[in-house]
C-alpha positions as CSV (number, residue, x, y, z in Angstrom):
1,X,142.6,-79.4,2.2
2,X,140.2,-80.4,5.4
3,X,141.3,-83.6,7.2
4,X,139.3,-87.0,7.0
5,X,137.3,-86.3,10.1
6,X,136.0,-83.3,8.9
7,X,135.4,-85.0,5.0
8,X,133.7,-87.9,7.0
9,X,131.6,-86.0,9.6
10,X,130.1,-83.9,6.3
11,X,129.6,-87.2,4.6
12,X,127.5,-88.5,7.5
13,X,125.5,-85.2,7.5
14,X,124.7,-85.2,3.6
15,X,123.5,-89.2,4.2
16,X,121.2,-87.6,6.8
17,X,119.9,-85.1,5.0
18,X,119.2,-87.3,2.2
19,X,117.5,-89.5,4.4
20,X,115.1,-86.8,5.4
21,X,114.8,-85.4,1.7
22,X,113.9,-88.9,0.4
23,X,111.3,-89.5,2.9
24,X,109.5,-85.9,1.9
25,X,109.7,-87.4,-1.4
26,X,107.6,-90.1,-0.8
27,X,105.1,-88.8,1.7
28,X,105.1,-85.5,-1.3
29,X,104.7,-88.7,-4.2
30,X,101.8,-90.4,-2.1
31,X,100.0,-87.0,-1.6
32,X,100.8,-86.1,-5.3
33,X,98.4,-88.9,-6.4
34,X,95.8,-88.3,-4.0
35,X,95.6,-84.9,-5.0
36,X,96.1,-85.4,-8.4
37,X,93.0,-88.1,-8.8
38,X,91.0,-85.4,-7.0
39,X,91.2,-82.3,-9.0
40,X,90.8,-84.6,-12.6
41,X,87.8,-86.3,-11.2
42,X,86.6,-83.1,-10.3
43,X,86.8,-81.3,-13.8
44,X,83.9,-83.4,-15.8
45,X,81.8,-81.4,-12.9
46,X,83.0,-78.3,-13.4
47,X,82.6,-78.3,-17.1
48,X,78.9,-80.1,-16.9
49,X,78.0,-77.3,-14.5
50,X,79.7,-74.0,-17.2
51,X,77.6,-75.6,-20.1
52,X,74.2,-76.2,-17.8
53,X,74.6,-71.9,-16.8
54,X,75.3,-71.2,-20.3
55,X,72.3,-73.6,-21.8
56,X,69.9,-71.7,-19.5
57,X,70.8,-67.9,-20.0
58,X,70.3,-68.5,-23.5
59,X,67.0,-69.3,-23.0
60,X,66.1,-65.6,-21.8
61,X,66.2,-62.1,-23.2
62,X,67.7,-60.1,-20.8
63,X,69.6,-60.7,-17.4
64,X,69.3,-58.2,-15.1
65,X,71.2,-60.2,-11.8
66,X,74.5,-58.1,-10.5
67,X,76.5,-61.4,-10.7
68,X,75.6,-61.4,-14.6
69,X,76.1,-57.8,-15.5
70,X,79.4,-56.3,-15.6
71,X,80.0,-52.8,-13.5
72,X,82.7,-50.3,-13.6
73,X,85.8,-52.1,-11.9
74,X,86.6,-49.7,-9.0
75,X,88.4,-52.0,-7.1
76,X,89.5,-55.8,-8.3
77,X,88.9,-58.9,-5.6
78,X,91.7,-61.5,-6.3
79,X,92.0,-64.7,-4.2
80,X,95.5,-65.7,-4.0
81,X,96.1,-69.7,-4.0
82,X,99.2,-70.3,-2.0
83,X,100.3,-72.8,0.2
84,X,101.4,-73.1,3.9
85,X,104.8,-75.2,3.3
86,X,107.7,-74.6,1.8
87,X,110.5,-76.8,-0.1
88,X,108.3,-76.7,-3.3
89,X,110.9,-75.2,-5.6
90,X,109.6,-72.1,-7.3
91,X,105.9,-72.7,-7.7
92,X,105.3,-69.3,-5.1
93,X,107.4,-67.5,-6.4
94,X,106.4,-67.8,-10.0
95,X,103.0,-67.5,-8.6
96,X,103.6,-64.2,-7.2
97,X,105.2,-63.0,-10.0
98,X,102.0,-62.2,-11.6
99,X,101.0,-59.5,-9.1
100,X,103.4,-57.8,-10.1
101,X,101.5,-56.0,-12.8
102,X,98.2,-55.8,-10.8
103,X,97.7,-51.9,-10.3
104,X,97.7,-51.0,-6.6
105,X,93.9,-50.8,-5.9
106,X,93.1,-54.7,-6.0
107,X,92.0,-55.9,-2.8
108,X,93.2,-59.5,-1.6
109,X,92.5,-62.4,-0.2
110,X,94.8,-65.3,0.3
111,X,94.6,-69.2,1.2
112,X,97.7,-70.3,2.1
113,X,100.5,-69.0,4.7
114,X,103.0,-68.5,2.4
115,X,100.6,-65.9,0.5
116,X,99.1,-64.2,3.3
117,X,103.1,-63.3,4.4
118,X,103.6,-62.3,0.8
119,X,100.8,-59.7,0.6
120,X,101.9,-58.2,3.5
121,X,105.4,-58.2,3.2
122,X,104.0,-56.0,0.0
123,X,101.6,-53.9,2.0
124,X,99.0,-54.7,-0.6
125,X,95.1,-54.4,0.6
126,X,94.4,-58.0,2.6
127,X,90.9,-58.1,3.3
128,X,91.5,-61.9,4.8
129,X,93.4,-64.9,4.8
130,X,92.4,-68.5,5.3
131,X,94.2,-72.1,5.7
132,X,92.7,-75.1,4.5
133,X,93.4,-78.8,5.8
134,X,95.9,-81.3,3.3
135,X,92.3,-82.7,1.8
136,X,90.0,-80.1,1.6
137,X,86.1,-80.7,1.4
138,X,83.2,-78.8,-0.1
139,X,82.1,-77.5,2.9
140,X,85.7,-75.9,3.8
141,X,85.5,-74.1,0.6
142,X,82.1,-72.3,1.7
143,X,83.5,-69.7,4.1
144,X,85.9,-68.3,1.7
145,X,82.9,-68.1,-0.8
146,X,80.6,-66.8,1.2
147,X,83.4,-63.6,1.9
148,X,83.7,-63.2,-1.5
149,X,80.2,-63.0,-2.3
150,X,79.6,-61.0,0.4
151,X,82.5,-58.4,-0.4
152,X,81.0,-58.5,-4.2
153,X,77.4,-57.8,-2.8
154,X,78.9,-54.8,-0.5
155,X,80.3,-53.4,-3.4
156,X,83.6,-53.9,-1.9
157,X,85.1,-55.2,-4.6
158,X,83.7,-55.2,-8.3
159,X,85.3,-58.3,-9.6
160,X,86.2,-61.8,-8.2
161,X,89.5,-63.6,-9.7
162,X,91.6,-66.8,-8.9
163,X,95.5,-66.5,-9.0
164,X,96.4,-70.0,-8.2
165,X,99.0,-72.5,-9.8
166,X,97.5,-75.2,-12.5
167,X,98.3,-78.5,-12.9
168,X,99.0,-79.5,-16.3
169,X,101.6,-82.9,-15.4
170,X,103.7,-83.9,-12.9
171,X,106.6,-81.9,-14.0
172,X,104.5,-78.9,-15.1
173,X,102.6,-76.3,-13.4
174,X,102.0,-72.9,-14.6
175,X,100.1,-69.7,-12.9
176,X,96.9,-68.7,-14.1
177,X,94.6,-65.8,-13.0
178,X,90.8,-66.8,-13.9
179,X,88.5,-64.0,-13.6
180,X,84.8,-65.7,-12.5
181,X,82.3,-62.8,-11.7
182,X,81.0,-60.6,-13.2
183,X,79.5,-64.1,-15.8
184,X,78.9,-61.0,-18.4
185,X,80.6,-63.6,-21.0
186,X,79.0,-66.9,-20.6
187,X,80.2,-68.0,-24.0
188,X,84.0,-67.1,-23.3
189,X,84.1,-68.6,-19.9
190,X,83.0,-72.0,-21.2
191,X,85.2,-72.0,-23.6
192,X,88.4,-70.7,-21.5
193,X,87.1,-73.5,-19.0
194,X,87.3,-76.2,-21.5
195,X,90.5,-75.0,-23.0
196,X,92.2,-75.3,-19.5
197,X,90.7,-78.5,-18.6
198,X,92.0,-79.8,-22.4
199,X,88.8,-80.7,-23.6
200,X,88.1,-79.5,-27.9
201,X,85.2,-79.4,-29.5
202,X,82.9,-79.4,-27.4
203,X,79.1,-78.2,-27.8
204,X,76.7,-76.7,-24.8
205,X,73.7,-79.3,-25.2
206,X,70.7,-78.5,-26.4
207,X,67.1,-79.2,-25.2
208,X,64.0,-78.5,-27.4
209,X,61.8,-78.7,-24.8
210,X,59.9,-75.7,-23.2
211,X,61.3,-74.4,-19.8
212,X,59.2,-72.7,-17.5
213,X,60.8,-70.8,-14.9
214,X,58.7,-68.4,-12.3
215,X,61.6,-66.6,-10.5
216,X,64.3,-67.0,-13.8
217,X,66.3,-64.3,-11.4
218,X,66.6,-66.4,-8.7
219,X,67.4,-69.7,-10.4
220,X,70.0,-67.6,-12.2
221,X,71.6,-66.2,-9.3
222,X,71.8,-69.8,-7.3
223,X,73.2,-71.5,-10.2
224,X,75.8,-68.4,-10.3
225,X,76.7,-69.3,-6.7
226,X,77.0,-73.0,-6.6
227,X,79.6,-72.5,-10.0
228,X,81.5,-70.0,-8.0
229,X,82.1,-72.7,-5.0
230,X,82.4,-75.5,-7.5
231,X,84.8,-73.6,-9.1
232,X,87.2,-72.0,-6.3
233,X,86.9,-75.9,-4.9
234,X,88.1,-77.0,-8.6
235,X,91.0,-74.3,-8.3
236,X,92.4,-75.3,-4.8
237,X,92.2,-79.0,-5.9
238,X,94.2,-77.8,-8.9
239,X,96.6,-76.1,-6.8
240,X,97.2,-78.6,-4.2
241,X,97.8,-81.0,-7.1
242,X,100.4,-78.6,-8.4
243,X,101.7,-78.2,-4.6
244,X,102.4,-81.7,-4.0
245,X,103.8,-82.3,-7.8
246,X,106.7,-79.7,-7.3
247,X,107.5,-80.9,-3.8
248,X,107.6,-84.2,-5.2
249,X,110.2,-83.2,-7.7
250,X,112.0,-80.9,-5.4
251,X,112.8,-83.4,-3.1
252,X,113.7,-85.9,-5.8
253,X,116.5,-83.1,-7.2
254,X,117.9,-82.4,-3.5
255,X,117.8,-86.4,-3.2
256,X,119.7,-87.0,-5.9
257,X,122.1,-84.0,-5.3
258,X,123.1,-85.4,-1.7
259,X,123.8,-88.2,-3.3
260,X,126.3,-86.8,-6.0
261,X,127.6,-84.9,-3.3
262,X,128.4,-87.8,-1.4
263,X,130.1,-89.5,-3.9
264,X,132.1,-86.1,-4.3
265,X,133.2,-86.6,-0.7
266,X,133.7,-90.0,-0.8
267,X,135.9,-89.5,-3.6
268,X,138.0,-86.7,-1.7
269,X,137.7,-88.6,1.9
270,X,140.1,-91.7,0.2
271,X,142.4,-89.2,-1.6
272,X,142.8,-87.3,1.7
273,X,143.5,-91.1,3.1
274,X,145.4,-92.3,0.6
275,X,147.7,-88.5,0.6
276,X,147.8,-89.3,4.9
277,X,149.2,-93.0,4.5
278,X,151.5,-91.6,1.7
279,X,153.2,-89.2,3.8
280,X,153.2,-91.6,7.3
281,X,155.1,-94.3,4.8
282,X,157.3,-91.1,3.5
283,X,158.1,-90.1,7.1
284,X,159.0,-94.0,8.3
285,X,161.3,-94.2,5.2
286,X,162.9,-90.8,5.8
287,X,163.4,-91.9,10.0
288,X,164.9,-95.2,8.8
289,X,167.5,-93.6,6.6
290,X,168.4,-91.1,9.4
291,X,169.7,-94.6,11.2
């Protein structure tokens, strides 16, 4: 059985470590609502953008843009939502779970530390791996666009995917992979986009008036780009929300651990005391009779 000093030396570094755990908690609980009030305010967005793309392709015949058209899928292009801290329970790891059934000639690229190190701790292709600041803008999102677009033009990879981790409540996140060119099923993709975003029912809107459109290609093909940013920004938002959520509730659990473990201790530091005072009182008896 360890001695007092030793009980009470661990009792003082559980209270520290608590201390530390419940100040990530509430710097992870302030984030948490930052991030969370940023990825809902950006969904109405998202969804207004899907149904404007889909309202418009079914005005013409025929679309003939690569970003439109599917091709034989030589190679898929994933981007891997991550993040760059730890001490978020097991949103990575459930995240990479996923990749575990992707066949061996995807091609990668990651956001985050923690997925760049897993990709090539696999030895899977990497093409590149970026970091993003705590609150992300537009504009940081347009460099990891623009090397997907440009891999996609190349022909280096035929499809571009999302694995990241959505939000769905504090206390629930789950790993989705979202596949968002080829747009060879406009109808499907607004309706999987709705569905994730928990809006039912809904109808594209409907305009009887006559649009004329000189270059219906290009128009096309721009409004195919700016979903693609809004979209990867939507999915980082979702995943940061989902970040800061599960460290939130991670550091709550080790929070309240140390402090069940302290009253553990506690409980065994005065039995330890009361079992040394026993035997001192026993040993000043037994001394006295020996008189």
């Amino acid at each position: 059985m360890p001695n007092t000093r030793d009980i009470r030396n661990r009792i003082k570094g559980v209270k520290s470590t608590r201390q530390i755990t419940r100040a990530m908690q509430m710097v992870a609980t302030s984030k948490m609502k930052k991030a969370q009030d940023s990825a809902k305010s950006g969904r109405p967005y998202a969804l207004l953008l899907s149904d404007i793309i889909v309202s418009i392709a079914d005005e013409f015949e025929e679309i003939t843009s690569s970003y439109f058209v599917g091709k034989p899928v030589k190679h898929r292009g994933i981007l891997v939502i991550g993040t760059d801290k730890g001490l978020c329970g097991a949103l990575n790891g459930n995240l990479f779970r996923n990749l575990s059934d992707v066949e061996n000639s995807a091609k990668f690229v990651a956001v985050g530390k923690r997925a760049s190190q897993y990709l090539s701790r696999t030895r899977r292709d990497l093409l590149a791996d970026f970091t993003l600041p705590d609150k992300p803008t537009f504009s940081d999102i347009r460099k990891i666009v623009d090397f997907l677009l440009r891999s996609y033009d190349e022909g280096s990879i035929d499809t571009i995917e999302v694995l990241f981790t959505s939000f769905i409540n504090t206390l629930r996140q789950e790993p989705e992979l979202v596949r968002l060119f080829p747009l060879n099923g406009l109808d499907e993709m607004s309706e999987k986009l709705h569905q994730r975003f928990g809006v039912s029912d809904h109808e594209v809107p409907k305009d009887d008036r006559e649009i004329i459109i000189e270059d219906r290609e290009a128009i096309l093909s721009e409004l195919a780009v700016l979903y693609l940013k809004q979209e990867v920004f939507q999915l980082i938002l979702e995943a940061q929300a989902s970040e800061h959520s599960a460290r939130m509730v991670a550091m709550k659990t080790a929070t309240d651990n140390a402090g069940n473990l302290i009253d553990d201790l506690t409980l065994q530091y005065n039995r330890a005391r009361q079992a040394a005072i026993t035997q001192e009182i026993l040993e000043i008896s037994a001394a006295s009779f020996s008189k």
